[in-house]
N, C-alpha and C positions, 0 to 999 in steps of 0.2 A: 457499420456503426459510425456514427458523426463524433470524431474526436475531435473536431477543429477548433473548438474551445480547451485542449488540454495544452497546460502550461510547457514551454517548450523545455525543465528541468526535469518532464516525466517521458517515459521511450514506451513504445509498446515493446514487449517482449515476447507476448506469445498472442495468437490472435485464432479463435475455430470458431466454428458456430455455437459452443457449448460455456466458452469462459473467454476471455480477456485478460490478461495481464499486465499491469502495467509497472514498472520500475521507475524509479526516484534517482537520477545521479550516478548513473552505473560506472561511470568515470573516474568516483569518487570512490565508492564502494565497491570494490576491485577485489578484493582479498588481501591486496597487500597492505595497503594502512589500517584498511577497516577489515572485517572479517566480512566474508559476502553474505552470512546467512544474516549480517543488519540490514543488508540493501532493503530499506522502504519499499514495502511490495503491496497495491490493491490487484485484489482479487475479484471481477467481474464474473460471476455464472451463475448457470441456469439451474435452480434446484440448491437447497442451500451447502454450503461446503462444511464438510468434515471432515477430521483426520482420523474417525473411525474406519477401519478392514471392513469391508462390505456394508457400510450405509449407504440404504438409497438416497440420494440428490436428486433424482428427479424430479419434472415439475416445470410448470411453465415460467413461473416469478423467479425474476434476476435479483442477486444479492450480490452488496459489496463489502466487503473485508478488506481491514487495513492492516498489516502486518509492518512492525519495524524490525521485528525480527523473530524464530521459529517459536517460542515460548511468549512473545510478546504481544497480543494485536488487540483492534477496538472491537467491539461486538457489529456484528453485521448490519449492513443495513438493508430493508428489501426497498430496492431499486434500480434503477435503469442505468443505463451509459451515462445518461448528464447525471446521476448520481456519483458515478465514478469521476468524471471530472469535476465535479465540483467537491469533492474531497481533493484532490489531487492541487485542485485552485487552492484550497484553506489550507494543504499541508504546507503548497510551497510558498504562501504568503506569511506565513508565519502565525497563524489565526486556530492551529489546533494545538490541544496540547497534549504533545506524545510526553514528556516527561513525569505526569501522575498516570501513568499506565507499567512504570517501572518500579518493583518492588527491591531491585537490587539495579543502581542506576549505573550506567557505563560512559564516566566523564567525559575523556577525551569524545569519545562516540557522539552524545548528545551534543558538548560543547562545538561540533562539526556540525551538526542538524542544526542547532542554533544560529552558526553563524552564516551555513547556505540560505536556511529562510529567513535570515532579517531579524532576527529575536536577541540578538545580543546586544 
């Protein structure tokens, strides 16, 4: 897969032939300031993802999910690698907006996304 347009504030974390992972700032999102399950997490794979016990994902068509954290994420999108980076470009420019995706918002938490991408 051609990452070489992903911004250098996102890591790969996990990489197979089947999904992709990519993490936001894991430096940051440690456990200890922040809690790890916010670490900004896209999800690259084949077959769309669900957190359903035995749903097939199968399927040839890659989807990307953005997850800021386990209860939190944007609705998928179906496409490719430059799909995933080019969310991962908009997150870390400051050009998306994860804050109306929060129903119960986590200050400190955002006011840290805010000030890594630029939005403050």
């Amino acid at each position: 897969m051609d990452l070489s347009g992903l911004p250098d504030d996102w890591t790969v974390w996990n990489e197979t032939d089947e999904k992709l992972i990519l993490a936001y700032r894991p430096d940051v999102f440690d456990s200890e300031q922040f809690p790890a399950p916010c670490l900004p997490t896209i999800y690259l794979t084949r077959g769309k993802r669900t957190r359903r016990p035995g749903a097939d994902r199968t399927g040839e068509s890659w989807y990307v999910t953005f997850y800021l954290e386990p209860e939190v994420e944007r609705d998928a999108d179906s496409a490719a690698v430059e799909g995933a980076v080019a969310l991962a470009t908009r997150f870390a420019d400051g050009e998306l907006d994860y804050r109306s995706l929060y129903q119960v918002p986590r200050e400190a938490y955002l006011a840290k996304l805010d000030d890594l991408t630029g939005r403050t």
